[in-house]
Short mmCIF file of the C-alpha atoms (twelve columns), coordinates in Angstrom:
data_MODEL
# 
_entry.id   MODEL 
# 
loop_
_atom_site.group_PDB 
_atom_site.id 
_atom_site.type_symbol 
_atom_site.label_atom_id 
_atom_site.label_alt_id 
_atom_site.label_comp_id 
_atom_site.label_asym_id 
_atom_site.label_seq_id 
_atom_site.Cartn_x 
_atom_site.Cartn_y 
_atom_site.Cartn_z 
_atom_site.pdbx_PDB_model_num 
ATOM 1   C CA . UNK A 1   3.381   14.133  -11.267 1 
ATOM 2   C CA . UNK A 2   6.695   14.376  -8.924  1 
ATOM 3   C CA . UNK A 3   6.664   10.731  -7.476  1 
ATOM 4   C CA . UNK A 4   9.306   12.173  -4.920  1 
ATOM 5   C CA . UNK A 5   7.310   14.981  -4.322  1 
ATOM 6   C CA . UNK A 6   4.098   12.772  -3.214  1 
ATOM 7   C CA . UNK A 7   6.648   10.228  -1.375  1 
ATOM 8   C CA . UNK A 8   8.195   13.587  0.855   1 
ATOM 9   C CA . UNK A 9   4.418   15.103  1.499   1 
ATOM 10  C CA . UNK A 10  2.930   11.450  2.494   1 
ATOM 11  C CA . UNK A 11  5.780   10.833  5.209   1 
ATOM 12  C CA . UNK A 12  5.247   15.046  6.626   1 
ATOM 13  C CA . UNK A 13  1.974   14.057  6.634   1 
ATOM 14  C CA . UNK A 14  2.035   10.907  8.162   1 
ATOM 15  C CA . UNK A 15  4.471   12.683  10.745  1 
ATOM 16  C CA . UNK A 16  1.898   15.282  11.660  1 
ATOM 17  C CA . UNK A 17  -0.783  12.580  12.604  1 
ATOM 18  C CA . UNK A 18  -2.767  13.742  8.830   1 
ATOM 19  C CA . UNK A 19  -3.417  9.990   7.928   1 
ATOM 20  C CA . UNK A 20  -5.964  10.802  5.564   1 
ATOM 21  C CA . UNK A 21  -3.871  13.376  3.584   1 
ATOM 22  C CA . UNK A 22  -0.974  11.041  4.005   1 
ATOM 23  C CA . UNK A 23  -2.935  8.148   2.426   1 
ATOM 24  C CA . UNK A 24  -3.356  10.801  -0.588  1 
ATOM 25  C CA . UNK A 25  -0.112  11.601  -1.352  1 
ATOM 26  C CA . UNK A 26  1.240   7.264   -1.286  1 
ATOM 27  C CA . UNK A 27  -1.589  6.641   -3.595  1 
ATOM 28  C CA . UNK A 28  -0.046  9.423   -5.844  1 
ATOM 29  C CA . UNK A 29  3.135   8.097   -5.449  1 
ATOM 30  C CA . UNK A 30  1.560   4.739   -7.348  1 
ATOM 31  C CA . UNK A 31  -0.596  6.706   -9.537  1 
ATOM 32  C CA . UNK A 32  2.931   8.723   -10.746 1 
ATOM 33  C CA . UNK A 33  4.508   5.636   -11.304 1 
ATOM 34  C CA . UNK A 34  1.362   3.096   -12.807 1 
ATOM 35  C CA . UNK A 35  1.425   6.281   -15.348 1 
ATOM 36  C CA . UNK A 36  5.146   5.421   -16.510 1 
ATOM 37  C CA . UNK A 37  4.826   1.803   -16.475 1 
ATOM 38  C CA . UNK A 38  1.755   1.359   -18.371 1 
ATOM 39  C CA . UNK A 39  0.598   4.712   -20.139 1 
ATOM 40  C CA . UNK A 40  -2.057  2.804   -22.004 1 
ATOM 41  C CA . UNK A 41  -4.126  2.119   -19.276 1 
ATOM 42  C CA . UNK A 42  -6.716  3.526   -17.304 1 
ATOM 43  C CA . UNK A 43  -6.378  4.534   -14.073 1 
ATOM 44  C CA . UNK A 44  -7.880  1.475   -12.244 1 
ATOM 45  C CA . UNK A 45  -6.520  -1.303  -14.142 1 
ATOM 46  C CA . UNK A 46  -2.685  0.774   -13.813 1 
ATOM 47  C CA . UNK A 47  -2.724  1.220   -10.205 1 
ATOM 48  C CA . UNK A 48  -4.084  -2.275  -9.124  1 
ATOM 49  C CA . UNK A 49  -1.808  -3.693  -11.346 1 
ATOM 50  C CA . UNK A 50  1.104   -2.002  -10.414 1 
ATOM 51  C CA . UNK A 51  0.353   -3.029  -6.579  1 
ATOM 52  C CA . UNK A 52  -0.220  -6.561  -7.533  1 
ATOM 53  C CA . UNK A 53  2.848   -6.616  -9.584  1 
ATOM 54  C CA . UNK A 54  5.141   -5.363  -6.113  1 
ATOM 55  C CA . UNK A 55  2.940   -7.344  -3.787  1 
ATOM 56  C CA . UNK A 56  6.565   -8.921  -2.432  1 
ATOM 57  C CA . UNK A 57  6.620   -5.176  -1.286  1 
ATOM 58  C CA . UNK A 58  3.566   -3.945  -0.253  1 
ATOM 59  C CA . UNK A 59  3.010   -6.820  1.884   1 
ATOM 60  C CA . UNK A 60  6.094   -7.333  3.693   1 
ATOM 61  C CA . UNK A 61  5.726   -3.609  4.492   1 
ATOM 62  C CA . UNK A 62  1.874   -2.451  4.601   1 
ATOM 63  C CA . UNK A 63  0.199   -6.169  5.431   1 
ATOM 64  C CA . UNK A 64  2.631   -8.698  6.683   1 
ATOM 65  C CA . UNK A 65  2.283   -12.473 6.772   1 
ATOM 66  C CA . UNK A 66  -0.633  -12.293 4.495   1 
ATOM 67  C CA . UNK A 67  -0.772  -14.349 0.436   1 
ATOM 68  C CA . UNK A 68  -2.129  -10.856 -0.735  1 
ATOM 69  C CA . UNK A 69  -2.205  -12.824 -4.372  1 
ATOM 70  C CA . UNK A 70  -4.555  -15.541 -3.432  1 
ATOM 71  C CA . UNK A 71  -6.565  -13.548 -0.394  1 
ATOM 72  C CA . UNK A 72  -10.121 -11.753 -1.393  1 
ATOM 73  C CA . UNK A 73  -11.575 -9.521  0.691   1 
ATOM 74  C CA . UNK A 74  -15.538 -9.160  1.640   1 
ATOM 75  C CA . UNK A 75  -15.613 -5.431  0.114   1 
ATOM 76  C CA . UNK A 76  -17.951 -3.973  -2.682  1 
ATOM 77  C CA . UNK A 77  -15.952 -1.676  -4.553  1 
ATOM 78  C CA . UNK A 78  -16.380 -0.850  -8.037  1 
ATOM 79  C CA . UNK A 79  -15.001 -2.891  -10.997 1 
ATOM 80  C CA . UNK A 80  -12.802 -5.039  -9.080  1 
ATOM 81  C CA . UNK A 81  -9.937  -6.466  -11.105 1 
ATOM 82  C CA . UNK A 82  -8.361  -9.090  -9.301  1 
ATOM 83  C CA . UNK A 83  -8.947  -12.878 -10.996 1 
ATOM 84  C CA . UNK A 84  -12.014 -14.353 -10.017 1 
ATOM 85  C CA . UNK A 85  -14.137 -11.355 -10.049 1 
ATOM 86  C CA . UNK A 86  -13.503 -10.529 -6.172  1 
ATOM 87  C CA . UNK A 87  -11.695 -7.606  -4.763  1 
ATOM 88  C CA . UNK A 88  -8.172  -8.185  -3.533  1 
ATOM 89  C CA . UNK A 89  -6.073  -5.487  -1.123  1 
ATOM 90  C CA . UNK A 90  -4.852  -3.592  -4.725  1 
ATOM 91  C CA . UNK A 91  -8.998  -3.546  -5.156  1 
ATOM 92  C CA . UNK A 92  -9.909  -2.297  -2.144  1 
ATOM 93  C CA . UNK A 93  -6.991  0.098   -1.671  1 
ATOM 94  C CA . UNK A 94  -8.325  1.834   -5.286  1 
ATOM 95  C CA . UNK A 95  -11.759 1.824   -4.515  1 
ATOM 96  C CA . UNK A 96  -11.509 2.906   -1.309  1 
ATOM 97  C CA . UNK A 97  -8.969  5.007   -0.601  1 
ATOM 98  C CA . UNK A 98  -7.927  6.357   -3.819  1 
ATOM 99  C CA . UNK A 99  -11.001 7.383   -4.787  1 
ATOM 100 C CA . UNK A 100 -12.406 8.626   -1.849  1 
ATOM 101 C CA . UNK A 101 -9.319  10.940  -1.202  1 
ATOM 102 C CA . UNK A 102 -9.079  11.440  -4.826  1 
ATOM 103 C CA . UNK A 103 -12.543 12.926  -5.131  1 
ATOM 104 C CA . UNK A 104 -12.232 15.105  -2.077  1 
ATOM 105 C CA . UNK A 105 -14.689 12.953  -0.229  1 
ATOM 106 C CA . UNK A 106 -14.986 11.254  3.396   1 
ATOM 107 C CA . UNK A 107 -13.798 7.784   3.956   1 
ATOM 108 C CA . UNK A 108 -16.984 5.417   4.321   1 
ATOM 109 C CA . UNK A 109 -17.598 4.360   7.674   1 
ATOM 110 C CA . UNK A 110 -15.535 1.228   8.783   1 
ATOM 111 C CA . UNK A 111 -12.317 2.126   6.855   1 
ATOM 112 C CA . UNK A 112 -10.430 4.272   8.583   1 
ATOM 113 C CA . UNK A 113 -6.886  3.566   9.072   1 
ATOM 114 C CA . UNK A 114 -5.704  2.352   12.475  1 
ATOM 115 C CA . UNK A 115 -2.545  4.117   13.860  1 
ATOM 116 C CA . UNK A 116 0.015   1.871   14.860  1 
ATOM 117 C CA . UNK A 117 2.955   2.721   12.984  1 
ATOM 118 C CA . UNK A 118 4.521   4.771   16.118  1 
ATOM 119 C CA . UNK A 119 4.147   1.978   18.088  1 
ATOM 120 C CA . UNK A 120 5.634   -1.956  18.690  1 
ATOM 121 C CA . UNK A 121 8.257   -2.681  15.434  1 
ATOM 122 C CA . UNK A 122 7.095   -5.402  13.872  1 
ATOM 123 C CA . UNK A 123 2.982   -4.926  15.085  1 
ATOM 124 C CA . UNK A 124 0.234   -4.249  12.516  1 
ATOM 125 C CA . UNK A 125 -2.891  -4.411  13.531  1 
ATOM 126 C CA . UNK A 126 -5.738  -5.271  10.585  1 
ATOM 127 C CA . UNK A 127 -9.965  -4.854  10.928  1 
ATOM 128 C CA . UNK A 128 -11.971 -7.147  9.213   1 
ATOM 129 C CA . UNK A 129 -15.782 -7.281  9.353   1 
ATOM 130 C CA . UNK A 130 -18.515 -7.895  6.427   1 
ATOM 131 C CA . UNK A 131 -18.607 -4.688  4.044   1 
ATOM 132 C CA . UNK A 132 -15.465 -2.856  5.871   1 
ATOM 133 C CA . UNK A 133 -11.858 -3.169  6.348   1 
ATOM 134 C CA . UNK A 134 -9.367  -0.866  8.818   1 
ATOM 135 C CA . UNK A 135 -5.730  -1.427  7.947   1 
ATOM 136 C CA . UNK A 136 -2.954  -0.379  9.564   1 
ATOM 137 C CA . UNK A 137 -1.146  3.176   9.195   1 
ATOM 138 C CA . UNK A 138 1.488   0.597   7.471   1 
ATOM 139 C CA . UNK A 139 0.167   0.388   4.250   1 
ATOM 140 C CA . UNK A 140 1.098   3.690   3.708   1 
ATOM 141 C CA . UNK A 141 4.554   3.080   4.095   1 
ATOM 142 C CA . UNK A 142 3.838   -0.100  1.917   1 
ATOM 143 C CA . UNK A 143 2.843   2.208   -0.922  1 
ATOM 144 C CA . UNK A 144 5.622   3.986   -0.504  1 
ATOM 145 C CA . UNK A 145 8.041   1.547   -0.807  1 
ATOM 146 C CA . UNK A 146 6.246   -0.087  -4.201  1 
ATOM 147 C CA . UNK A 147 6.822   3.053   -5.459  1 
ATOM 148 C CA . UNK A 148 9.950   4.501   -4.368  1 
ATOM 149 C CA . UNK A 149 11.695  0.968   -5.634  1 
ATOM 150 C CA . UNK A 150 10.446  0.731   -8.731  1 
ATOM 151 C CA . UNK A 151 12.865  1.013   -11.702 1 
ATOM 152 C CA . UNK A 152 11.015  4.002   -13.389 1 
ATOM 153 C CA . UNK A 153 11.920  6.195   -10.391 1 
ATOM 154 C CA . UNK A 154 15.122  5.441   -9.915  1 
ATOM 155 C CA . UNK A 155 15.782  9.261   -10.914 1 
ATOM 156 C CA . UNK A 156 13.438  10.426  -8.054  1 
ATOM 157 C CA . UNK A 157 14.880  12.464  -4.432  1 
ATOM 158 C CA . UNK A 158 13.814  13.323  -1.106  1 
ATOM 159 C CA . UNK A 159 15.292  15.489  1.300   1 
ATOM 160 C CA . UNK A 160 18.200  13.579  2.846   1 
ATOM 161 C CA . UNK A 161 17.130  11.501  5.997   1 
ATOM 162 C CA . UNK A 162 13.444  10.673  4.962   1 
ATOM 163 C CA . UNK A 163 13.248  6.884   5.023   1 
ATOM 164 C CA . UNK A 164 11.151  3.508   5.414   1 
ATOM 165 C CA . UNK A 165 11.533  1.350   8.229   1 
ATOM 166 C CA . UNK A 166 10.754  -2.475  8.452   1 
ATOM 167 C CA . UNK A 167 10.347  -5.290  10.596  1 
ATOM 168 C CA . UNK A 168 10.829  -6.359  13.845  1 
ATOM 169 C CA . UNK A 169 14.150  -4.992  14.380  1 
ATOM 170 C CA . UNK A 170 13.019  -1.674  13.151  1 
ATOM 171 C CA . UNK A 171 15.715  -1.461  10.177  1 
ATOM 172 C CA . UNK A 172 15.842  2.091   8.140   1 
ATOM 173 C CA . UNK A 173 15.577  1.905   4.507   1 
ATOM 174 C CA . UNK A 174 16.952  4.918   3.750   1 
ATOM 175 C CA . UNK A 175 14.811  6.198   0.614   1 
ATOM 176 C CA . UNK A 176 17.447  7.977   -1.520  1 
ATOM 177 C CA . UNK A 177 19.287  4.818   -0.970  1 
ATOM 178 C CA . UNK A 178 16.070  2.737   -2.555  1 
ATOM 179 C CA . UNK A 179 15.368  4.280   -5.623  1 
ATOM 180 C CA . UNK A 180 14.587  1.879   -8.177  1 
ATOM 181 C CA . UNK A 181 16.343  -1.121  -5.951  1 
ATOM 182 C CA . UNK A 182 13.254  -3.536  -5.985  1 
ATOM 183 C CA . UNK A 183 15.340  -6.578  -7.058  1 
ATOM 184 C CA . UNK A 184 17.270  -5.888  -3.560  1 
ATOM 185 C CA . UNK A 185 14.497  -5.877  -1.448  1 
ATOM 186 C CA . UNK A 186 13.801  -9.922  -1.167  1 
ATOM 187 C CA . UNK A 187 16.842  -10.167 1.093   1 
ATOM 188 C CA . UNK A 188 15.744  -7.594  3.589   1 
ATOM 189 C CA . UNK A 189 12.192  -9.223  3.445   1 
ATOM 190 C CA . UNK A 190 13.984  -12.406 4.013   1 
ATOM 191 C CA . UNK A 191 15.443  -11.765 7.415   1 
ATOM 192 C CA . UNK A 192 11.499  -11.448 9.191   1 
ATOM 193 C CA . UNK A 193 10.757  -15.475 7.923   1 
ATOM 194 C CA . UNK A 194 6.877   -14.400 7.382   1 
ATOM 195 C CA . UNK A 195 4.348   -16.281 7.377   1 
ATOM 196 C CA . UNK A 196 2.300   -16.325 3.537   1 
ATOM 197 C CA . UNK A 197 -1.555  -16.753 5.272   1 
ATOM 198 C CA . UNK A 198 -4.348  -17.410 2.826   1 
ATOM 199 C CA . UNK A 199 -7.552  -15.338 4.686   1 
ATOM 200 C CA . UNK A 200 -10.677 -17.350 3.880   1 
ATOM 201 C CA . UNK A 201 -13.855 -15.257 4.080   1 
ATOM 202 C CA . UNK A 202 -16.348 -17.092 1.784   1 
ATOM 203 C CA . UNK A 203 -19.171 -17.130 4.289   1 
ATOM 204 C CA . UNK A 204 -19.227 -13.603 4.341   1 
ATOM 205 C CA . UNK A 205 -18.867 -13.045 0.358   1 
ATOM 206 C CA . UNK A 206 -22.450 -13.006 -0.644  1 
ATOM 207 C CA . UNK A 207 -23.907 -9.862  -0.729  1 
ATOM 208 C CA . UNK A 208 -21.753 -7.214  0.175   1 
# 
């Protein structure tokens, strides 16, 4: 799998309003790369792991101001990973929307992505009920960036222009210019001073 390939079609995508498809592609972007980074294992425990292991990413650009290590979300997916037996976002991201665009099939009800990425810089809106989550059109562009700066791809292009933005002040991460540059990205996540929140949703963790 071209990693730069699913990076260009999830941002055309994304462009044309296709959030669905879009989703698709960034989730091959981290399949392309989990395969590089740990060819030994299976698909689920690869790609959660690889989005837990560049949470200092994903979050900053998909799900800001939230302790995606330590927050569990009331979701049933399948063979959650995350410690403690409870589904984190790199859970709920896999057994969600991976496999449900992987497979062909329809989102379930209640998790369709909410799009707010055209709008306010520095605005994502989030979901939450028992059983369902809606995240923002972000987390695409959260996946994207896990991917684009990990080491293994550092050999990866896009056409010249594409690019990631971030934050408040809207600042473009030029992609071709973030290849394999995950080390660098702390300081940019630096200048927005988020919050780490802890979501506590205990009361509604039985039986979902």
């Amino acid at each position: 799998m071209n990693v730069g390939n699913s990076v260009r079609k999830a941002i055309e995508d994304w462009e044309a309003g296709e959030l669905d498809a879009a989703m698709l592609h960034a989730c091959n972007a981290i399949d392309g790369t989990a395969k590089k980074l740990y060819p030994k294992l299976g698909s689920n425990a690869r790609f959660t792991q690889l989005l837990r292991d560049n949470y200092s990413i994903l979050g900053p650009m998909g799900f800001p101001g939230i302790n995606l290590a330590d927050t569990r979300f009331p979701i049933k997916v399948e063979r959650p990973k995350a410690p403690g037996g409870k589904p984190d976002l790199a859970d709920v991201i896999y057994g969600i929307h991976r496999c449900s665009h992987g497979h062909g099939d329809k989102l379930p009800g209640g998790f369709a992505l909410i799009p707010d990425a055209r709008g306010q810089p520095g605005h994502t809106t989030v979901e939450i009920q028992k059983g369902s989550i809606r995240l923002s059109d972000r987390i695409i562009f959260g996946l994207l960036a896990a991917a684009v700066m990990c080491p293994t791809n550092k050999d990866q292009k896009v056409p010249g222009g594409y690019h990631l933005i971030f934050g408040r002040a809207a600042e473009k991460l030029f992609i071709n210019d973030w290849w394999g540059r995950s080390q660098d990205f702390p300081a940019v996540a630096a200048k927005e001073s988020l919050p780490s929140v802890t979501l506590d949703f205990k009361e509604w963790m039985d039986n979902v």
